[in-house]
Each structure stands twice: as structure tokens, then as C-alpha cells.
C-alpha positions as CSV (number, residue, x, y, z in Angstrom):
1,X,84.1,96.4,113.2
2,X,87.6,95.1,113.9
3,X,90.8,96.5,112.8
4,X,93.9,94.6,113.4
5,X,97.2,96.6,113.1
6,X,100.1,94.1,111.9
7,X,102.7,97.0,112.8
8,X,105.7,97.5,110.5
9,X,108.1,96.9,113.2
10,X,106.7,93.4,113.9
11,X,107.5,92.3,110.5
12,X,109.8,89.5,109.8
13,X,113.0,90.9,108.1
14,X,116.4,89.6,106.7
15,X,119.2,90.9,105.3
16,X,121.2,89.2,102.9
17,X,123.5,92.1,101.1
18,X,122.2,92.3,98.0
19,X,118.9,92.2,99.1
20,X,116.8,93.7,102.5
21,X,113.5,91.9,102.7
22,X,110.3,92.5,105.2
23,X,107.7,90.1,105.6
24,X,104.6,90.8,106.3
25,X,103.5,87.2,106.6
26,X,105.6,84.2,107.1
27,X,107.9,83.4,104.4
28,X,111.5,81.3,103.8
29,X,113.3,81.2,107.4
30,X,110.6,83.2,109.1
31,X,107.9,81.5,110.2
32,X,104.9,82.8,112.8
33,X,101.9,80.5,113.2
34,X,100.1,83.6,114.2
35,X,100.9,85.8,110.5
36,X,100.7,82.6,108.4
37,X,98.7,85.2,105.8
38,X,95.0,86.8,105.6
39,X,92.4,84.8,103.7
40,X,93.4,84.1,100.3
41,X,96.5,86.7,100.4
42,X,99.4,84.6,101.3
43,X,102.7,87.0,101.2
44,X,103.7,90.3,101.2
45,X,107.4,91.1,100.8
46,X,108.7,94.7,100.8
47,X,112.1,94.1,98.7
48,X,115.0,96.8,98.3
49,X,117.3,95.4,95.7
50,X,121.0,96.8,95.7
51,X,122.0,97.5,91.8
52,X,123.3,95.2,89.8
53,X,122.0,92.4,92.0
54,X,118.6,90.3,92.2
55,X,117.2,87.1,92.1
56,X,118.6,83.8,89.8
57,X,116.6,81.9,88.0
58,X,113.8,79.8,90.5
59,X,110.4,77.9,90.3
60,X,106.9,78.7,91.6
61,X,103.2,76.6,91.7
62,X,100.1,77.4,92.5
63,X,100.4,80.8,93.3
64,X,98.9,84.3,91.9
65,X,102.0,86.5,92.3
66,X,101.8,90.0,91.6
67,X,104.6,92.4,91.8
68,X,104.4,96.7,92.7
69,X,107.2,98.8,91.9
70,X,107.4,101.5,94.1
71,X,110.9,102.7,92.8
72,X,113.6,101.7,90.5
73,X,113.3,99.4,87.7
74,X,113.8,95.3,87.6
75,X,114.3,93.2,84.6
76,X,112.1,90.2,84.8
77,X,112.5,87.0,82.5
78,X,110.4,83.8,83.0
79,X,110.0,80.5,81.1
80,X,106.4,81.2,79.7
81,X,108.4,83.5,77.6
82,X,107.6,86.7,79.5
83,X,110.2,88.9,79.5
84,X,110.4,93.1,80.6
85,X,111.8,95.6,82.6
86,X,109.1,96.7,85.1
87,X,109.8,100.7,86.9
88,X,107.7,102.3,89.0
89,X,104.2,102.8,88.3
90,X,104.8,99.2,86.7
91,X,102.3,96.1,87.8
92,X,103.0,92.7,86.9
93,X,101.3,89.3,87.3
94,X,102.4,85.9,86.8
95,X,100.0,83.0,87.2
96,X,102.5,80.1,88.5
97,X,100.3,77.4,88.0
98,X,101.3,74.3,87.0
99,X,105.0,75.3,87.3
100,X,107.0,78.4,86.3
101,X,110.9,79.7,86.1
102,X,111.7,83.4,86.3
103,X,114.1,85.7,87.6
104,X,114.7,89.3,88.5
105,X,117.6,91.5,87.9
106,X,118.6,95.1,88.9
107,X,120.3,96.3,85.9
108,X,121.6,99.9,87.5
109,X,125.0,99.9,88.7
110,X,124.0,102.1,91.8
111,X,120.0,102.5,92.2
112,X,118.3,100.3,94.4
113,X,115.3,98.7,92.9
114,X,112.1,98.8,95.7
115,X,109.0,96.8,94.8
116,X,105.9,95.0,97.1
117,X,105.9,91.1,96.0
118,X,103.0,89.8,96.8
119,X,101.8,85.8,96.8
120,X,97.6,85.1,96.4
121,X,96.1,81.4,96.4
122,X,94.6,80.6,93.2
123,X,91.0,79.4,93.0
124,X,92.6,76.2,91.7
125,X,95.7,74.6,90.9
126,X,96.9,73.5,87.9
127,X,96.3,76.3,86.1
128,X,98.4,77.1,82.6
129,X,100.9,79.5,83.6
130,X,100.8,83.7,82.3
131,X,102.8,86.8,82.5
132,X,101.4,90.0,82.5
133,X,102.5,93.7,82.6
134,X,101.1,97.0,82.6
135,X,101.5,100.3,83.9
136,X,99.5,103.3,86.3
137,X,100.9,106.5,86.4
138,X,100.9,108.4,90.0
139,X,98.3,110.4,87.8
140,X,96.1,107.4,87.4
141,X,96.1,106.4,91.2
142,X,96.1,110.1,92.8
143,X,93.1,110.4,95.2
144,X,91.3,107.7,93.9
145,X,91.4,103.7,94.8
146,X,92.4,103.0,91.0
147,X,92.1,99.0,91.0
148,X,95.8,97.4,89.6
149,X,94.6,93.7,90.0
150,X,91.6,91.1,90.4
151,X,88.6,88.9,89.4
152,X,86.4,91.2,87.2
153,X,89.3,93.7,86.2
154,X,88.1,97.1,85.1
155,X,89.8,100.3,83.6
156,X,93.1,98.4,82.2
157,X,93.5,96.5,85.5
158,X,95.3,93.0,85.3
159,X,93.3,90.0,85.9
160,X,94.5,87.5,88.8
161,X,92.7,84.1,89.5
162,X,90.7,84.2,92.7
163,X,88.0,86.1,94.5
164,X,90.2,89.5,95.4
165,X,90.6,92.6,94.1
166,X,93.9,95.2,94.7
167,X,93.5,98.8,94.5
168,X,96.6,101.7,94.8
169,X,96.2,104.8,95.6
170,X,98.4,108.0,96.3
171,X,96.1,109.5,98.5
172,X,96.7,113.4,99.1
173,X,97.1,115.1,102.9
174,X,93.8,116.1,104.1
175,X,91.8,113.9,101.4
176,X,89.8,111.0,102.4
177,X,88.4,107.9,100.0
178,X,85.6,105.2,100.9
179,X,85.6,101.7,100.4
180,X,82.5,99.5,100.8
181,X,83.0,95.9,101.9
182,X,80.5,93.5,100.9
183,X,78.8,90.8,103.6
184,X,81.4,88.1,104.1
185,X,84.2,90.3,102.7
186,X,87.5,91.5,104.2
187,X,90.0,93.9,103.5
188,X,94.0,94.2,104.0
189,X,95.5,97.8,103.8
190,X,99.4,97.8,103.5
191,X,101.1,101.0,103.5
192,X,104.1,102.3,101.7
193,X,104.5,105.8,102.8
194,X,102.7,108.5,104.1
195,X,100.2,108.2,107.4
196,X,96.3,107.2,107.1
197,X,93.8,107.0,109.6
198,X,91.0,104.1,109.0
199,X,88.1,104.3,110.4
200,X,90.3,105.6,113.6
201,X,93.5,103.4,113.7
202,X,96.4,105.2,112.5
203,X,98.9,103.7,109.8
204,X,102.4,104.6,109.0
205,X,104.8,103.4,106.6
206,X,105.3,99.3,106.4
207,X,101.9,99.0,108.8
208,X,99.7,96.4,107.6
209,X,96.2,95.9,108.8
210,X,93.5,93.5,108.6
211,X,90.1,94.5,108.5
212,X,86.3,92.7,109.0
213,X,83.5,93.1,109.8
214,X,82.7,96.6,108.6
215,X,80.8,97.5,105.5
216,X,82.2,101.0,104.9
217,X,86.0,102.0,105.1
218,X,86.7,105.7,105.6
219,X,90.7,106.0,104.5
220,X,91.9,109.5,105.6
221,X,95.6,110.8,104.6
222,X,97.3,112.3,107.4
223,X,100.2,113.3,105.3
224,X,100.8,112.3,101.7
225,X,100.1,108.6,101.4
226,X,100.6,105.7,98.9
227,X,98.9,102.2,99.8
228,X,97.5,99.1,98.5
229,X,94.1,98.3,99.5
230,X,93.0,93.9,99.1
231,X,89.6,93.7,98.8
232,X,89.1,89.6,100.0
233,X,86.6,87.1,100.0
């Protein structure tokens, strides 16, 4: 089995005011040959957004791009005519594809607006560009790996184009969850708060890790955790 900590610390990070970025892979001016992504799962950018700030109007291709509030809310406008404000709890997808425009805007004067952006490679390009949205209570994802995104969506998850699935959970202290890995397949684990031990490497908040060659994942909350969980061809 190997588990490769990506440790929060190590992250690429910038500063620009209005917005506080990390990066767990490379992404605009940083760039690190050795975190240029995990399989199909291209980016991961932890965003704070200061109120009444966000991103202008810009394009994206090719690209699966899914966003996670974790707290505040974000009004999001995009030229396939999907528009919404997304707040925590809140999952949205938007296929790229052939080429999109949106933009993101933090409509409260003084709350910060915290969301996980995350970039997946399609299974092909060209593809007509979608918006979706829906929403999981911390109910929904409590103690369980409740799946947000993927493939073969199940249980009001949103479906993404590729070979992944992406699974939240708010996982309890003291309470423990399995994941099975099929042959050939890999798994990410990204935290966003909280401390979890995985199969015996220890994760805190903004630790990523990349995990293969194990078929069963034991994911054991050392104090109250929340955390995505990539399940990758």
C-alpha cells in the first residue's frame, strides 16, 4: 500500500487581497513538475473570498470543474445560462467543454465566502457545455461517504464526465468509514478540517494525500473531520 502525504503547508499559495488561494496542484504562477495533479484530478484550489469581492467574468475548455462550499455563499453566472447562489452544503458542476464564460461573486458586504474548486480531465473534449447545482446537508454527509459527484451518480449526486467519483463526509471523533478501491484504482483524500488517520498516516486540515495500491481504506476521525474522498481510475 502506498500513502503519499501532499502536506498542507507544502501547498502553493497566493494572496491577492480580495482573494487567499492554496494550491494543491500546480495552477496560474505556481508551477511544480512534481504536483502537476493525480490521475485524472487536475486542480484543487482552497479559495477564501473577502465580501463583496470575486472573480470577473473568464473562459474555460475541457475541463470537469466542480465547486464545494464549505462556508459562505457565492453567486455564480455563466454563459450556458446557468445562474445561482451556491452556500454551504452547495455542489456545483460545470462541464467546460467546448468553451464557457462564468463568474463568481461574493455578494456579503463582510463574510468571507470559502469553497474547494476543483479541475477533472474529461474523458473527451469537445463536449457541449452544462451547469449544475444541488445541495447535501451536513445531515446527509455525517458519518457516511455520501457521494457529491461522478460517472454512475447515485442518491441525487451530480454527474461529471470521466472515470471518478467524489464522496464528502463529516466524519464524527472516534468514528471510522471504509472505502474499497478497485484493481487499478486510486484514491485522493483532501481535508478541510478536523484530523483523520488512514490506514496509519495522519491528516490535518489542508493535508492532501494520494493513495494506491490498497484495496481497503480504513478513514478514522481523530477529532471531528470534514473531507472529500476522489475515487480515480
Amino acid at each position: 500500500m502506498s500513502v503519499t502525504l501532499r502536506p498542507s503547508g507544502e501547498r502553493g499559495h497566493a494572496s491577492h487581497g480580495w482573494l487567499d488561494t492554496y494550491h494543491t496542484f500546480s495552477f496560474a504562477d505556481y508551477h511544480d513538475l512534481k504536483h502537476m495533479g493525480f490521475r485524472d484530478l487536475r486542480v484543487i484550489n482552497d479559495d477564501v473570498i473577502e465580501g463583496g469581492a470575486g472573480f470577473p467574468p473568464h473562459g474555460h475548455r475541457d475541463m470537469e470543474i466542480i465547486t464545494y462550499m464549505v462556508e459562505g455563499a457565492l453567486a455564480h453566472k455563466d454563459s450556458t445560462g446557468g445562474e445561482g447562489v451556491i452556500k454551504r452544503g452547495d455542489v456545483q458542476t460545470m462541464t467546460a467543454g467546448s468553451g464557457v464564460r462564468h463568474s463568481e461573486f461574493n455578494g456579503s458586504p463582510s463574510e468571507k465566502a470559502r469553497l474547494l474548486q476543483i479541475w477533472i480531465m474529461p474523458a473527451a473534449n469537445g463536449l457541449a457545455p452544462g451547469y449544475q447545482q444541488t445541495a447535501f446537508s451536513d445531515d446527509d454527509k455525517r458519518n457516511v461517504l455520501r457521494m457529491i459527484a461522478g460517472d454512475n451518480p447515485e442518491k441525487g449526486a451530480l454527474p461529471i464526465h470521466q472515470d471518478a467519483r467524489i464522496y464528502a463526509s463529516l466524519l464524527d471523533e472516534g468514528k471510522s468509514l471504509s472505502h474499497e478501491l478497485k484493481p487499478g484504482r486510486a484514491a485522493w483524500v483532501q481535508m478541510i478540517a478536523g484530523e483523520l488517520d488512514i490506514n496509519g498516516t495522519v491528516m490535518k486540515p489542508g493535508d492532501g494525500a494520494a493513495i494506491e495500491d490498497t484495496g481497503m481504506l480504513t478513514l478514522a476521525a481523530r477529532k471531528n473531520s470534514e473531507f472529500l474522498l476522489f475515487d480515480l481510475n
